[in-house]
Every structure is written in C-alpha cells, then in structure tokens.
C-alpha positions, 0 to 999 in steps of 0.5 A: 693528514691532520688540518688545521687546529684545535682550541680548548672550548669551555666546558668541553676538556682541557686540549692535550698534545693528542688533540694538537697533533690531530687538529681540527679537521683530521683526514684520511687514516687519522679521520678514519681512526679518531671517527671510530673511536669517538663512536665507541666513546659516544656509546659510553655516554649514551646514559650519561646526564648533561653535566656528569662526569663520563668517569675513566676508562682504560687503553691497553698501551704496548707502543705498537703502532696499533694501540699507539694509534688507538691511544693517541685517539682516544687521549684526543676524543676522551679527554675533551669528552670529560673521560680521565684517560689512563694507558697501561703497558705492561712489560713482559721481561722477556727481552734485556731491552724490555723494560726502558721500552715500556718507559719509554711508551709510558713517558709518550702517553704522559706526553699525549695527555693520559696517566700512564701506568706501567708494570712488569710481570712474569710469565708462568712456566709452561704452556705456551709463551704467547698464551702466557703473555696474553693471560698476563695482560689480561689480568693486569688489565683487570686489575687496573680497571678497579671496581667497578671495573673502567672500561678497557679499549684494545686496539685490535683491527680488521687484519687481528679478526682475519687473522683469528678466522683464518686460524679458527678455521682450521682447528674447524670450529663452528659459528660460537667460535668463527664470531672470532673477535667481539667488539664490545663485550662484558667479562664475567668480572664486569669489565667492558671490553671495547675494540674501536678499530676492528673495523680499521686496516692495520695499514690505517694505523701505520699511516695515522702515526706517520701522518702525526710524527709519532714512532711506533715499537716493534715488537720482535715477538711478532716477528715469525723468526722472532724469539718465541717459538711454539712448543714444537720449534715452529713459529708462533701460529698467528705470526707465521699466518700474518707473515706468510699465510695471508700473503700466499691466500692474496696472491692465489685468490688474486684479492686481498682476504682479510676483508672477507674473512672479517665479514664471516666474523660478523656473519658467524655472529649473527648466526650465533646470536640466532641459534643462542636465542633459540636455544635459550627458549629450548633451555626453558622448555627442557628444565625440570626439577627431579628433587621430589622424585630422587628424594625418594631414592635417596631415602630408599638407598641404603647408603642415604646418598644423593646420586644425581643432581635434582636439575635436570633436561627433559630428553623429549623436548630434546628430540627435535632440535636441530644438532646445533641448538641441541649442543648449545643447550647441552653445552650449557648444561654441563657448564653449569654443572661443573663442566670446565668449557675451555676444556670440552672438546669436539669428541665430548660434545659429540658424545653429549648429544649421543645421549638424546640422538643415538641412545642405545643403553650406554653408560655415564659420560666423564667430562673435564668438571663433571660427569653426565648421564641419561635416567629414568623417572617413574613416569617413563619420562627420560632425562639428562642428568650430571652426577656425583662421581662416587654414584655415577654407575647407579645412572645406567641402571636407572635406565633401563 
C-alpha cells in the first residue's frame, strides 16, 4: 500500500498522477516494483553528467497488469529522474474490441504522465499467431525507438522466466538457450533492451495496481481456451504451460517452482558467459588465413574460381576442446559465413563437430545459409572451410 505524498522538488521532474498514486513512502508490492525499476533507471544515468538531461526511454505498454504496473513505475522514477517517458501499445487487430482497448490503455498512460502512442498492425499470414504477434511488437518497438535507439523497458517477470525455462527445457536446449530471458541486453540494431521486473512475481504486479486503484486488461489471447491455438488446434504452448503445467509441477513437488526454475536461468547464464569467454580465446587461437595458399588453386584451376573461403579454422587447435566450446566456436564459424542461426538445429551441429571429433573422410556439409567442409593445406595441416556452393564438391578431394 502507497503512504504518504509526494511534492514536486526543484530540479528534480515535474510530479505526475504515477507519483501521486505512489506516494512518498510505497510499501509492500508497490515498493517492491518502484525499487526495481529505479534501479534500472539508475543504470541509465551512471555516465550521465550533473545537470544532463537522461533523454527518453521507451516502455512497452499493452495494459496487462504486468507492464501496466511496469509503466506506472517507471512514468513515477523516470520522470522525476528527468527521463521523457513515452508508452507505446500496439494493437494486434485480432479482436472487434481490440482497437478502443489499446485507446483506452493509451489515454491512462496520458493520464499517468507519459506520451503514449498507439499503432495498429497486421499480422503476416502463416506461421504461428503468437510468433507473428511478438515479431510485430518488436518491430514497432524499434521503430519508436528512433536513433539512436531509446531504451525500451519490457515488463516481463519472475513467473515469464520459469515459464521460458520450463519450455526450453523440453525442446532440450543447452545452457545458451536455458539463460532464457536477458534482463539487459543490446540488440544488434542498438536498441537496449531493459526488463526491471524479472525479479518480481507476476502476483507482485496484480497487487501493486489494486493497491494503487488502477484496473488492468485482460488479454483473452493469454487464455488456454482463448482465440489463438497453435498450428495443430492445441492451446498456445506457454498459455497451456502457465494455466495447467506449472500448477500440476507445484502440487506434486509440493513447493511453488517458479523460484527455481528462474535461478537456472541465471545459473545457465553464468555457465554461458564462462564457456563463451572460452570459446572466444579458442576462436583466437583456431583463426587462420588461407588466401596465399587457395590463391595458388585458384590460378591453377582451369575454371579460375575460388572454391572455398580464404578464412579458415585450424582443426588441431580444435582438438581438445571440450564439445560445448567446440560448438560454440563452430557455430560461430558458420554464422559468420553466412549460416542462418535461427535456423541450425541439434542434427547440424552435430554434424559440424563431426568434422574435428569423428572424421572418417566425409563429404561438405549443407546448412541453412552456407555449406562447410574440412580441407588440406600443403603443409598437412587440416582445416575448417565454408565453400561457394557451385565447388563445394572439390573440398573432399582436398582431403585426402
């Protein structure tokens, strides 16, 4: 419950209704929350003169109660932070009522003390409807950001990461992908992602909006029986998990899970982090240009084309790593020559690390983006090679 109140301070931001409803002294869930998020905020300032304007920043608003809360939060520490706080809804157009709702989420933030913007959007055909929704709100989201990109605050929480741990887990990913929801993290566009509340409980943010007065949408996607099915008629993965799966886990384990699934998201990054460190010093020591030496073919091909990329991976410094680093190494590799890693799946890289830990003579590998193989300089020395694919039958003959 919210205490006391709040008075606008010279130099400090103008007060906003957020920071009326808060008060001056928040307890409980409120505290919890506005805490959270003025630690993120701070972490925006860190190398921010006295005096400098923060600039603005960005909070995904769909008026659930977990970026509801998020935003009032945020328009509350931001603002008088000297951030310009601006809210961004986006409106799927999948239900009649879709569009007055987001309106209506937009006029509250108004009310709050953010700018809100609003915009509506189409989902592609095909593929799945909640991949389709989250690609669409991510790309409004960058979109307002502008550039140089604002940070943009996402309200996922504590019960989001079990949820994406739980189904990682059975697709049976390693540690890269258990690490699960980052809570700071920058895109490849630039934009910063920030997530205050992933160490908050979604029951935290429920209670902050009925401690404060404010009413939450409820997004009947979300619902297990709700209008969006997956491709097969069956309810949408993490709204089946969320309703039935993580409620049968507490009642057998007799002990809530979510706590501990999110701690082996931040174990798994950890263990991440570590074997990516390792694996950047293998990528060092691995690296090799062949450009002299496949020159040399190239001039003695009567074709006169280049087979094979001149950047290359020596397979003996290869040779002892353990299997996790040597996928990384390898998986990085591809990528870079091309390899689509969405796309790469357990089989590929399996069939990737064949090439240093169970070569036996076979023949160029065809991945989504790129195809790779394993050659032979003059000296002997074998290599790890991504080929042009109108010559990628010369690489087996090179290796022997």
């Amino acid at each position: 419950m919210s205490t006391g109140s709040v008075k606008d301070v010279p130099g400090v931001g103008p007060l906003t209704e957020a920071s009326r409803l808060i008060g001056a002294q928040p307890t409980g869930a409120v505290a919890r929350i506005t805490q959270a998020v003025r630690r993120t905020l701070r972490s925006l300032t860190d190398h921010t003169r006295d005096g400098e304007n923060p600039g603005g920043l960005i909070v995904g608003l769909s008026g659930g109660a977990d970026s509801l809360a998020l935003a009032v939060a945020t328009i509350d520490c931001g603002v008088r932070m000297g951030f310009v706080v601006h809210t961004v809804t986006v409106d799927h157009g999948v239900r009649p009522e879709s569009g007055r709702e987001a309106q209506e989420v937009a006029q509250l933030a108004t009310r709050l003390g953010a700018i809100a913007h609003v915009e509506r959007v189409t989902l592609a055909r095909g593929g799945g409807p909640e991949g389709g929704a989250r690609q669409a709100r991510r790309s409004v989201l960058v979109r307002s950001a502008g550039n140089p990109p604002m940070p943009v605050m996402l309200g996922h929480t504590l019960d989001d990461q079990a949820e994406t741990v739980l189904l990682r887990l059975a697709r049976g990913s390693g540690v890269g992908s258990l690490r699960a929801i980052a809570p700071d993290v920058v895109d490849d566009q630039g934009v910063r992602w920030l997530r205050p509340l992933l160490g908050i409980r979604r029951s935290d943010t429920r209670q902050f909006l009925v401690d404060l007065g404010l009413t939450w949408w409820d997004d009947p996607t979300n619902d297990p029986h709700g209008p969006w099915v997956a491709a097969d008629g069956t309810p949408l993965r993490r709204a089946a998990l969320r309703a039935s799966a993580l409620p049968v886990l507490a009642t057998s384990l007799g002990v809530d899970p979510a706590p501990a699934l999110a701690r082996t998201a931040q174990l798994a990054a950890d263990d991440d982090d570590a074997l990516t460190q390792w694996a950047d010093r293998a990528w060092q020591g691995a690296s090799g240009d062949l450009a002299e030496q496949l020159r040399q073919v190239e001039e003695s091909d009567e074709g006169g084309l280049a087979t094979w990329d001149a950047s290359a991976l020596n397979v003996a410094a290869l040779d002892d790593l353990p299997v996790a680093v040597l996928r990384r190494v390898l998986g990085r590799f591809v990528r870079e020559h091309g390899a689509r890693g969405g796309d790469l799946n357990a089989r590929h890289h399996d069939e990737l690390a064949s090439l240093v830990t169970r070569w036996r003579g076979q023949g160029p590998l065809s991945l989504p983006g790129t195809r790779v193989g394993r050659i032979r300089d003059e000296q002997g020395r074998a290599w790890i090679v991504a080929m042009n694919d109108e010559h990628v039958g010369r690489c087996n003959d090179r290796e022997h």
